[in-house]
N, C-alpha and C positions, 0 to 999 in steps of 0.2 A: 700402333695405329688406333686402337680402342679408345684406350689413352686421351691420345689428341683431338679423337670425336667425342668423347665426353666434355674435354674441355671447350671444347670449340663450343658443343651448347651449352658449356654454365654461360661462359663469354656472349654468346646469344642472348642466352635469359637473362645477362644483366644489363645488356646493354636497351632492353626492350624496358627492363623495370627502370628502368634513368629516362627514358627514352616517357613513360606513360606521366611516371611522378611531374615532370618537368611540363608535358603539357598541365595536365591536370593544374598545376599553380601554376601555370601560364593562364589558363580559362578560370583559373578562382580570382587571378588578377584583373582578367577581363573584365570579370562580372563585380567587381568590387568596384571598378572604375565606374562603372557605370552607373552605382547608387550614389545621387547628391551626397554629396557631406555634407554633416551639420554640424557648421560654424559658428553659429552662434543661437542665444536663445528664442529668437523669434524665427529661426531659419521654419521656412514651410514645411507643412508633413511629406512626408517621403513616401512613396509609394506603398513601401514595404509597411511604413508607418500605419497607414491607413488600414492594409489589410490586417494586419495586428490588431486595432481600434473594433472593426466590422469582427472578427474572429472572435476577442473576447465576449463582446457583447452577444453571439450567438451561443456560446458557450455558458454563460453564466442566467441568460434570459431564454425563455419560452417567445417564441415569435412565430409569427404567421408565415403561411409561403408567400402572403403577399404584403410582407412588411419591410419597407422599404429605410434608405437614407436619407432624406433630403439635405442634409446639412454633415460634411466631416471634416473640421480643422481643427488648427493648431488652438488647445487651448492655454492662452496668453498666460505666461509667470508673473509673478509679484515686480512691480518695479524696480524693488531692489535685487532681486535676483537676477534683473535684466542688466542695470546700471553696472554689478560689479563680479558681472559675467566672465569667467577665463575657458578660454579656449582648452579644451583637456581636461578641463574639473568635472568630477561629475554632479551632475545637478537634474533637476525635475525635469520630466517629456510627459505630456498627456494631451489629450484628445480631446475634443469637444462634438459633440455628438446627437443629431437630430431624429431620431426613431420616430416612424408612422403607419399605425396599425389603422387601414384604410379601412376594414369592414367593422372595426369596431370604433372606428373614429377617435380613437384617440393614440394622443401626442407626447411624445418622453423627452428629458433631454442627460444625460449621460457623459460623466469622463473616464475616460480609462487612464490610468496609469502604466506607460510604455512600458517603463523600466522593469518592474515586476509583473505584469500584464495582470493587472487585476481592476475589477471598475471601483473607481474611486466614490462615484457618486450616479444615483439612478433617482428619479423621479418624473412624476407625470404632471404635464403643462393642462389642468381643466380648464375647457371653452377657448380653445387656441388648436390652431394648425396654421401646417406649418405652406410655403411657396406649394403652386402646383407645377410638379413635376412632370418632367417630359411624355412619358408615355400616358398621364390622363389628359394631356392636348389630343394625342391620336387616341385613345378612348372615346374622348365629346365628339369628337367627328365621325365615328365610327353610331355612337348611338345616333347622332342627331340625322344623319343621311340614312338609317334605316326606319326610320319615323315617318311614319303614316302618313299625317300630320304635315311637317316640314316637305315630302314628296309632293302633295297637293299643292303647297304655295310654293311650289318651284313650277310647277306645271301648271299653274294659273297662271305664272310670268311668263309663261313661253318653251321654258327650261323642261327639256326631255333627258337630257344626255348630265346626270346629276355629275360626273366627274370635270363638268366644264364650272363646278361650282367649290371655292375652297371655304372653309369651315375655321375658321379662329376661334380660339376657346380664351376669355380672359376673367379674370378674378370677378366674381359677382359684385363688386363695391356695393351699394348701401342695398342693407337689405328689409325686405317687410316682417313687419312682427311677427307672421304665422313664420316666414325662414328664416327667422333668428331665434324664437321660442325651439323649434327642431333642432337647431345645431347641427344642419347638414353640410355635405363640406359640398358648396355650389360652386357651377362657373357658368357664364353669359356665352354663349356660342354666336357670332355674326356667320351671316352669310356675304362673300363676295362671288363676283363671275372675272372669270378667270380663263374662260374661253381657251385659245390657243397660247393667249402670254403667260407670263410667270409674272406681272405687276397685277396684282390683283386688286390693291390697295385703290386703285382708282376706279373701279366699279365698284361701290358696295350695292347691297341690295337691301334696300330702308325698310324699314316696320316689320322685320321678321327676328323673332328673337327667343330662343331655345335654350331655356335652362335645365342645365344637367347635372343630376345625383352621381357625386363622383363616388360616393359610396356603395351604392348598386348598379351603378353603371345603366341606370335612365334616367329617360326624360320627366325628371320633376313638374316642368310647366312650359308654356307652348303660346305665342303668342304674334297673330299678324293681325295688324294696321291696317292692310287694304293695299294695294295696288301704288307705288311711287316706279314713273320711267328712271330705270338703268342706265349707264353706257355699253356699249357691247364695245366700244371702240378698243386696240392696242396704245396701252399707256406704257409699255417696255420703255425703260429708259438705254437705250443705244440708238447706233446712226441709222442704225437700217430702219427702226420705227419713230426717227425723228427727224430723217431727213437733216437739212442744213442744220448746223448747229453754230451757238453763238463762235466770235472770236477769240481766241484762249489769250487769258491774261501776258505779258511778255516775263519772261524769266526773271526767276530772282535767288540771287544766287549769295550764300551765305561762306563766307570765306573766316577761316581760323587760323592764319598762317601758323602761331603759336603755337597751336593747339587746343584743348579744350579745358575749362577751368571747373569740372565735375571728374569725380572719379566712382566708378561701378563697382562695386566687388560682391558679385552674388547678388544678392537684395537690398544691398548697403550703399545709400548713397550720400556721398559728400561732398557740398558748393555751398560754399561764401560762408563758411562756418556752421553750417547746417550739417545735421547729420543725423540721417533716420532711414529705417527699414519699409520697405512695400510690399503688400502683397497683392494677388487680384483675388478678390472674395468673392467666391461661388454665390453668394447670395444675392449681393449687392452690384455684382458684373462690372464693379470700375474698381477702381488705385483705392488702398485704404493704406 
């Protein structure tokens, strides 16, 4: 009887270790499935890719806690490495890489090399920076609605309740000698009213205009025109705030019995002899 209770639990224990192993490469399959494959040389970075790219460059560089990304893709291989590309071979991966050290203003630009994880190349971009990034939009808003200054000429217009007012931050475009001599990294702050809608765009509120040091996070310079009438009206585009709306175009309806004379594979596409890869550039926000 011993005996057979002994056996009975190896019989247990092994049936638990088949039992764990078999998940376990069942969840490594899972998760393997899950990573893109890279098929060919322009294939996009990969997830995993990316954090490898951000990793090295923490590793091998001193950076700030407030040193940001703006820019991390696929950096492009030689033409001929792309033309006579095989699936399986092994060949070049690296990174292209936009570093910005916001208190000390300046700009890097950097590749790593996947395959070995080492930076290929590091250097600094002087009198260059780079897009402004999302969280100094909610920065300028945050300085320009605590300003003295901007509170006053809302409350000369009327404006008590500052959350009925939304705040756009855009590229400072042409700038004055004294804010070009500085090399500050600026943005143009508008003011709209925005009241109870979500279209803001159709009230703006004219001659008020707040420029912000996105390096120290204030207000550089500060400037109202005088008094121009607003709308306060709901510009919402839907039915409830536009009442009757035109008559919708009649249908049109596009039939392939056939089928379709393009084919998709991954990024890869091919019609009428044409044949090239897309991607959507984080910078550039459309097809390249």
């Amino acid at each position: 009887m011993l005996r057979m209770i002994k056996r009975l639990r190896f019989f247990g224990l092994a049936i638990a270790i088949v039992i764990f192993i078999s998940g376990s490469l069942g969840l490594m399959g899972i998760l393997s499935a899950q990573q893109p494959s890279i098929s060919h040389a322009l294939t996009a970075l990969t997830s995993a890719e990316i954090r490898t790219a951000v990793e090295v460059i923490k590793t091998q560089k001193t950076l700030s806690k407030m040193a940001v990304f703006p820019l991390i893709t696929l950096q492009e291989p030689d033409k001929t490495e792309v033309i006579n590309f095989i699936n399986g071979k092994i060949y070049q991966r690296q990174a292209f890489l936009v570093l910005y050290e916001r208190p000390q203003n300046k700009t890097y630009e950097g590749v790593v090399d996947l395959k070995t994880k080492t930076l290929s190349s590091w250097k600094q971009i002087p009198n260059v920076q780079p897009a402004i990034i999302n969280p100094e939009y909610e920065l300028a808003a945050q300085v320009v609605k605590s300003n003295s200054q901007w509170q006053a000429a809302m409350q000369k217009r009327g404006i008590r309740d500052f959350d009925q007012v939304k705040i756009n931050c855009w590229a400072a475009g042409i700038l004055s000698n004294e804010e070009t001599a500085t090399g500050k990294r600026l943005c143009r702050a508008l003011s709209y009213y925005k009241g109870a809608g979500w279209n803001y765009f159709g009230s703006p509120i004219e001659g008020v205009i707040a420029t912000v040091n996105l390096n120290t996070g204030k207000l550089d310079s500060f400037v109202d025109n005088g008094i121009v009438p607003f709308s306060k009206q709901n510009w919402n585009y839907d039915v409830q705030s536009l009442g009757k709306l035109l008559v919708p175009p009649k249908a049109l309806k596009i039939l392939q019995p056939q089928g379709v004379s393009f084919r998709i594979n991954g990024n890869a596409i091919s019609w009428q002899g044409w044949n090239f890869r897309y991607l959507m550039h984080s910078t550039r926000t459309r097809i390249t």
